[in-house]
Structure formats: structure tokens, C-alpha cells
C-alpha positions in Angstrom: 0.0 0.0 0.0 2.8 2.4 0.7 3.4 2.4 -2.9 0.1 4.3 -3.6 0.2 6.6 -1.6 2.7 9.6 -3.8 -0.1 8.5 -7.0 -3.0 9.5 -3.9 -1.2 12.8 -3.3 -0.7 13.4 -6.9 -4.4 13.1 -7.4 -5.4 15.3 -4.5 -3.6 18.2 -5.5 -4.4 18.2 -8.8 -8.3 17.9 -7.6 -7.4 21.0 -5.1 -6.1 22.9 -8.0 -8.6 22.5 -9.9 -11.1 24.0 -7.5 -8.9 26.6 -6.7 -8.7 27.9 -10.2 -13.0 28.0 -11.1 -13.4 31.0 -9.4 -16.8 31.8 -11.8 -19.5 29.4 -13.1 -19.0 27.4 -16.5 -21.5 29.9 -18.9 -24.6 29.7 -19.9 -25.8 29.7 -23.6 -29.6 30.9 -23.9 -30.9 28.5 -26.8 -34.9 30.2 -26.8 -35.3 31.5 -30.5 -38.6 32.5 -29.0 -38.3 36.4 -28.7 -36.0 39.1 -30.4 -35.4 42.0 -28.1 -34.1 45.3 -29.2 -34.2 48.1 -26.8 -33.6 50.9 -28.8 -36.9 51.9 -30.4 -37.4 53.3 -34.2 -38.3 56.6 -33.7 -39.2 58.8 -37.3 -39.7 62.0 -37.0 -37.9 63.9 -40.6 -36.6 62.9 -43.7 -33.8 61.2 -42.7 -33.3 58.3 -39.9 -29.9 56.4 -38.2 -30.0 52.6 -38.7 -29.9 51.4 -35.7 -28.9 47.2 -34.3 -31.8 45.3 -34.9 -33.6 47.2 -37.4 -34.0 46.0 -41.2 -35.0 47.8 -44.3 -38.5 46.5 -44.2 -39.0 47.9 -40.6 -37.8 51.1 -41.2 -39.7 51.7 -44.4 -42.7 49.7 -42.4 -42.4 52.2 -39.2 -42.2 55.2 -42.0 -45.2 53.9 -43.9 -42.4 53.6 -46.9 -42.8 50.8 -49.7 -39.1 49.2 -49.1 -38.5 49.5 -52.7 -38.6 53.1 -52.2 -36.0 53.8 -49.6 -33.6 51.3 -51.3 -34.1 53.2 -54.3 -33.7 56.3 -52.7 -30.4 55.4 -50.7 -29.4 53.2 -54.0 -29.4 49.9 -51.6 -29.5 46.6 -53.9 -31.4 43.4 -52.8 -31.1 41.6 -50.3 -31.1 45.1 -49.0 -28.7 45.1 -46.5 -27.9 48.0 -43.7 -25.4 48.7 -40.8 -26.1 50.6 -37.8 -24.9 53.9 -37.7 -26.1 54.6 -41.6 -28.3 57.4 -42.4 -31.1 56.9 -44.7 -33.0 59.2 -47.0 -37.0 59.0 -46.4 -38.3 61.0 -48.8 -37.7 62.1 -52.4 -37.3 65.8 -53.4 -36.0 65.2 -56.9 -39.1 65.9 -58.5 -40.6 68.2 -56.6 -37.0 70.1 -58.0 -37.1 69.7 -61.2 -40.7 71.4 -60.9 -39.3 74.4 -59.4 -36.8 74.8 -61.8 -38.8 74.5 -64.8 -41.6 77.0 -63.3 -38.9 79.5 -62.5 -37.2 79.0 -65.9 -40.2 80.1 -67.2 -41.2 82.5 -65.0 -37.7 84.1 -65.8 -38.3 84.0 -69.3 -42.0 85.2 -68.9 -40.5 88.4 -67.5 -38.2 89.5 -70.7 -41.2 89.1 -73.2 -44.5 90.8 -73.9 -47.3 90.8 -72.4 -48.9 88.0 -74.7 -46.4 86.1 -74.0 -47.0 86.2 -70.3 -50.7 84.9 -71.2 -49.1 82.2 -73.1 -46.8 80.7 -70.0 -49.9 80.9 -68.1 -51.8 78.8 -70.4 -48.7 76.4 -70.6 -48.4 76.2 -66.6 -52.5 75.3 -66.9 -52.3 72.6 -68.9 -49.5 71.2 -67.8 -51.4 71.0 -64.4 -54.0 69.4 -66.3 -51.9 66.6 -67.6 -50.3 66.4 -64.6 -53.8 65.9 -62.7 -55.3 63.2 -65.2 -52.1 61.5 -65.1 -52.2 61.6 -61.0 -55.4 60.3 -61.4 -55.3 57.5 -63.6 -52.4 56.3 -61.4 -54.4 56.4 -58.4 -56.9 54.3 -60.3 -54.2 51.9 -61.5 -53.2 51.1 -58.2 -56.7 50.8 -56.5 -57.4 47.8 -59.7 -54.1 46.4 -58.6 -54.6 46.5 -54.5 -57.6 45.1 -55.3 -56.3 42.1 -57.4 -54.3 40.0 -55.4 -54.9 36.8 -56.5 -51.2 35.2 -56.5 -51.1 35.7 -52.5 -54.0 33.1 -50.7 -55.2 35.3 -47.7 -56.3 33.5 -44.5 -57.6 34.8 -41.1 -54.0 35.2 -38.9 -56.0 34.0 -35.8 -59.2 32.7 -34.1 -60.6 35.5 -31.4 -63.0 38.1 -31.1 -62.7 41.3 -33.8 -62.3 44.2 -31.5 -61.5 46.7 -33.6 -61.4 47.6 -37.7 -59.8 49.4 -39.9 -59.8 53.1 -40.3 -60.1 55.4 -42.9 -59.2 58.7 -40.8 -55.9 59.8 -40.4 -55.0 59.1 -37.0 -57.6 56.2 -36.9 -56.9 52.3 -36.2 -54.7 51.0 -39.1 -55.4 47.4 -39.0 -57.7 44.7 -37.4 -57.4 43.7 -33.1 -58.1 40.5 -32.9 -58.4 39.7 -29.5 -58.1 36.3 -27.5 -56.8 34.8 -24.2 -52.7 35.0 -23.9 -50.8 32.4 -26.0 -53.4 31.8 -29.2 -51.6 30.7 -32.0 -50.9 33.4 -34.7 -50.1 32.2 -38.0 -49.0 33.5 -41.3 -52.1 35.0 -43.0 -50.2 34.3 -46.6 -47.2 32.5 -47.2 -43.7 34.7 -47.5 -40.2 35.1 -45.8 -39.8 36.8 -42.9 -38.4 40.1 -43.3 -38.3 41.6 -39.3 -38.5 39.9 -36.3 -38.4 41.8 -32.7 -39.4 44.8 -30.8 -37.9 48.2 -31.9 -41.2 49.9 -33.6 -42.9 51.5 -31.0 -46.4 50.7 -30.4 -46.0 47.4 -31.6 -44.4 45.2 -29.0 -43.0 41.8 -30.2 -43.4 42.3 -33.9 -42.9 39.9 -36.9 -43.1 41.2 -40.5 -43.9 39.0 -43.6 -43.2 39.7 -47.1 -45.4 37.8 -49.4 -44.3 39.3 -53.0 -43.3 42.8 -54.6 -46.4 44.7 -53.3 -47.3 43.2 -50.1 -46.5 43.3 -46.7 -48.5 41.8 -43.6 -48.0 42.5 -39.9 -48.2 40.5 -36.8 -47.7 43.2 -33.2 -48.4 42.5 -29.4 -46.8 38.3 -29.2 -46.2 36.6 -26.0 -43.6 34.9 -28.2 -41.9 35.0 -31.6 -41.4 31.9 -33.1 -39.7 32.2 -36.3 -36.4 34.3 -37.3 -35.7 37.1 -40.1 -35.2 34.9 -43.6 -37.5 32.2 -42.4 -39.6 30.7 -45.2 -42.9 30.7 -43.8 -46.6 28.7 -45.3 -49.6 29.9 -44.8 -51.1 28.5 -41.8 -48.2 28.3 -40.4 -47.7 29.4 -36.3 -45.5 32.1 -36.3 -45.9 33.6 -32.5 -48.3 33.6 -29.3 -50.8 35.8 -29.1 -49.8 38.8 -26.0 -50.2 42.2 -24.8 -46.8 43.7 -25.3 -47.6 47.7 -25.2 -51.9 47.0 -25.2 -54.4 46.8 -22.7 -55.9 43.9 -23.9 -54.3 40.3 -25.1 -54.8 40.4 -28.8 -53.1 40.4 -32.0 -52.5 43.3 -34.0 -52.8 42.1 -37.8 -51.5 44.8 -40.6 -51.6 44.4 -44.3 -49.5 46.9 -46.6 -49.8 47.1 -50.2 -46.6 49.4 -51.5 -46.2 50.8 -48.1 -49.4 51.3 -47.4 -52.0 49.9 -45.1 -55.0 48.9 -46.1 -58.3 46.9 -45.1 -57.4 43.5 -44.3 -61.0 42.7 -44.6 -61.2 43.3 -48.0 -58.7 40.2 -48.6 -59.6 37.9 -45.9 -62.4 35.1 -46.3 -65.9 36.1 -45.2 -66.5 35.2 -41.8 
């Protein structure tokens, strides 16, 4: 036995060091995929806006009421449309509204070298110019409507079972989607099939938020989940459960459901089965 004991010793004083030498707990990887938390918040209030970590092009030009095709246009971003934090972005578009006042005050210059009748004759230029520029306005207007309309490529489904507590709203401040609402933790699914373009929490008013993109022209919107259950670039079927209902930043558990067409919201009724 006395042979043993130096291979004893050996062994207790490497055990000892061990110990010693863990002076903090072995770490601790969090593995939930459930929830996407950003604490900064988008915030818009001009013509330009800071990218921020966390935020996407969809949920800037979403939380802007932007079509995303827009911004990236504007800031000459190329698909898959990707952004760093600290970049500044361009909201709005003054190009046009330039080139207008350039060719009115050319004309208006030249208007104030010549005659009279030639004064008349700018005027009647400037009027129907207007006049084109109205029909055109116009017909566009009524192009879009046909097309916001026709949506027959996406397959639209209700996003969750639950009582409809609020519509949509015409006014300008008014309630831009549908609450559906229903005790915490319904299953919310994807209304359409798309990718997911935003996952998480940084657009105020609309607590754990997922985005969908569904094709060129529409957008839908999921706001107020318990849980998030998918991640940014997920392929997603409709039907699919996509988060828990909540009552992140609401009174009441229910889902917040948004469609946008080019940017825009509009009536998710008028593409959602009859009920």
C-alpha cells in the first residue's frame, strides 16, 4: 500500500487545484429562438433616420409607412437590402418636386423679358401642364386601387381565431389594421405564405413584432406576441404558427394584424375570407 500513496497525493492536489482555479461558473448559452429583443426603439420624426442594431429595411420603411422598394431606391441599396447601424437613410424624395421648381422658375424668368402676350401664353402652358399632370395623377391612383384590389397570387387566411375588436380606419389618426383579441398564447399564424423580413421589438407601439413579405407589393404584420417563433429569412406557409398571441404595449391580449400594399396599409378585410 505504501506504494500508492505519492499517486494518492498526486491526485489530491491536482483535484485541489482545480477547484482553486474555477473561481466563476462554467457559462450559460440561452438557446430560446422565441423572442428578439431590441431596446432601442425606431423613432421617425424627418426625412432622414440612423439605422440602428436590430432594425431591417422592411422595418424602417414599415415604421415610416415607406414601400421598401422606395427607400432602397432612394439610398441606391441593392437586394437583399442590406444595412449597418450607424447609416443614415433618405425617407423622402425631393427630386421631382426640383425639377418642378426649376422649370416654373425658368419660365417665369423668361415670362419676365417678353410681352405681355407672352406672359398669357406661360400661363396657359403652366395650366395645362397642371391638367396633364392631374389626369395622369389620377389614372395612377386608379391603377393602383385595380391592382390593390387584385391580389390573387397571395392566398389570404384569417392570422387567428378570437374576437374582432377593432377595424380598420379610414381617418388619419384612426386604427390601421384589425385587433383581434383572445386569451394569452393563441396561436398566430401566417395569413399568406412569404419570408420573414423583421423579427423583434424596436417599432414603438407594436411590441414583439414579426413582418412577412409575401411578394413585390405586399407586406403583412403581426404586433403584441407573448412569443416569436420564427427568425428574419425564415420561409414561412400559410397557416403556419408564427408567435403567441400577447399584450406587449396593449391593454388587452390580442393580435395586431396589418396588411400593406406598396407601403401602405389597407383593409385586411377586403382580402380575408368572409366570416
Amino acid at each position: 500500500m505504501a506504494h500508492l500513496r505519492p499517486i494518492c497525493l498526486a491526485m489530491m492536489c491536482m483535484l485541489v487545484t482545480a477547484c482553486a482555479t474555477r473561481t466563476a461558473p462554467a457559462p450559460v448559452k440561452n438557446l430560446s429562438t422565441s423572442q428578439t429583443t431590441n431596446k432601442q426603439k425606431i423613432h421617425i420624426t424627418g426625412n432622414t433616420y440612423t439605422v440602428k442594431k436590430g432594425d431591417t429595411l422592411f422595418s424602417i420603411a414599415f415604421s415610416a409607412n415607406k414601400d421598401y422598394r422606395e427607400v432602397a431606391k432612394l439610398n441606391k441599396i441593392a437586394a437583399p437590402y442590406t444595412i449597418f447601424p450607424g447609416q443614415s437613410l433618405r425617407l423622402e424624395h425631393f427630386k421631382n418636386e426640383n425639377k418642378k421648381r426649376k422649370k416654373y422658375t425658368n419660365l417665369s424668368n423668361k415670362s419676365s423679358n417678353q410681352r405681355p402676350k407672352a406672359n398669357k401664353n406661360v400661363k396657359k402652358e403652366l395650366a395645362k401642364q397642371n391638367q396633364r399632370e392631374y389626369v395622369q395623377n389620377q389614372a395612377d391612383k386608379k391603377s393602383n386601387v385595380t391592382k390593390q384590389l387584385d391580389s390573387k397570387e397571395v392566398r389570404w387566411i384569417w392570422p387567428a381565431e378570437g374576437k374582432l375588436a377593432q377595424r380598420f380606419s379610414t381617418k388619419e389618426n384612426g386604427y390601421k389594421g384589425l385587433q383581434i383579441s383572445n386569451k394569452q398564447g393563441t396561436s398566430v399564424v401566417a395569413a399568406a405564405s412569404g419570408v420573414v423580413v423583421y423579427a423583434g421589438s424596436a417599432l414603438r407601439g407594436y411590441g414583439n413584432l414579426i413582418i412577412l413579405k409575401h411578394d413585390d407589393d405586399y407586406l403583412s404584420a403581426y404586433a403584441h406576441n407573448s412569443k416569436l417563433l420564427v427568425k428574419e429569412q425564415q420561409q414561412v406557409k400559410v397557416g403556419e404558427k408564427i408567435a403567441e398571441m400577447g399584450n406587449t404595449d396593449a391593454e388587452i391580449s390580442a393580435l395586431r394584424f396589418e396588411i400593406r400594399f406598396q407601403g401602405q396599409a389597407v383593409d385586411p378585410v377586403r382580402y380575408l375570407p368572409k366570416i
